[in-house]
N, C-alpha and C positions, 0 to 999 in steps of 0.2 A: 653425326653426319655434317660435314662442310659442304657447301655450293661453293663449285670452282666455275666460272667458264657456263653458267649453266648445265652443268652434269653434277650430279648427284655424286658423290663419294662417301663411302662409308669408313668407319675405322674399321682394323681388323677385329675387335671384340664383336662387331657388332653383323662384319663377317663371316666369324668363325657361329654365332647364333644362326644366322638367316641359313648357312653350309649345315648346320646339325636339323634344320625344320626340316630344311628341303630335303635331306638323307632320309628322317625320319617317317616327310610324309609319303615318300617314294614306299618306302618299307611300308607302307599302311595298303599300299594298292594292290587288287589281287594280281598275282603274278603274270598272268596274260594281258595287261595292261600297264607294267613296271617299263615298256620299254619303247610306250607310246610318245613322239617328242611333242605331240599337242597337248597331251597331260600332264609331261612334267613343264613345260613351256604353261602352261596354265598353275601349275602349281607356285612353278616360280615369282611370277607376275602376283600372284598375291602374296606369295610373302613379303615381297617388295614394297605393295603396299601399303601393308599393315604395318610395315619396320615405319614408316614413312607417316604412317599414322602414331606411332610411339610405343607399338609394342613392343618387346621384347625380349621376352619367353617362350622358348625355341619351342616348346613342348604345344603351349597355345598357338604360337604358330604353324605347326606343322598340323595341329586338327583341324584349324580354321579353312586354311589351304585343302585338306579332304574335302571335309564338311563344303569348302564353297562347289566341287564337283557336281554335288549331288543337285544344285539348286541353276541347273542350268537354263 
């Protein structure tokens, strides 16, 4: 991650991680809630996060992301 300008960029590797969580934790939701934009908007926003906290491991990412739903 570089800071340009105050915006946040990432590299594509680290891209193409945060695109595999958020796919993956989409795929974890039950299907009547896959297509709600507060939840994946909420999904997103933490994996964002947590990239930004230093994780990344698309797989811990995408549970975390769940997992933080349930703790609303």
């Amino acid at each position: 991650m570089v800071p340009s300008s105050g915006i946040e960029c990432y590299d594509p590797e680290i891209l193409t991680i945060m695109g595999n969580a958020f796919d993956h934790a989409c795929d974890c939701l039950p299907v009547q809630f896959r297509d709600s934009d507060s939840l994946r908007r909420r999904l997103a926003l933490h994996i964002i996060r947590e990239i930004n906290d230093g994780e990344s491991d698309s797989m811990r990412l995408a549970h975390s992301a769940v997992f933080s739903l349930t703790v609303w």
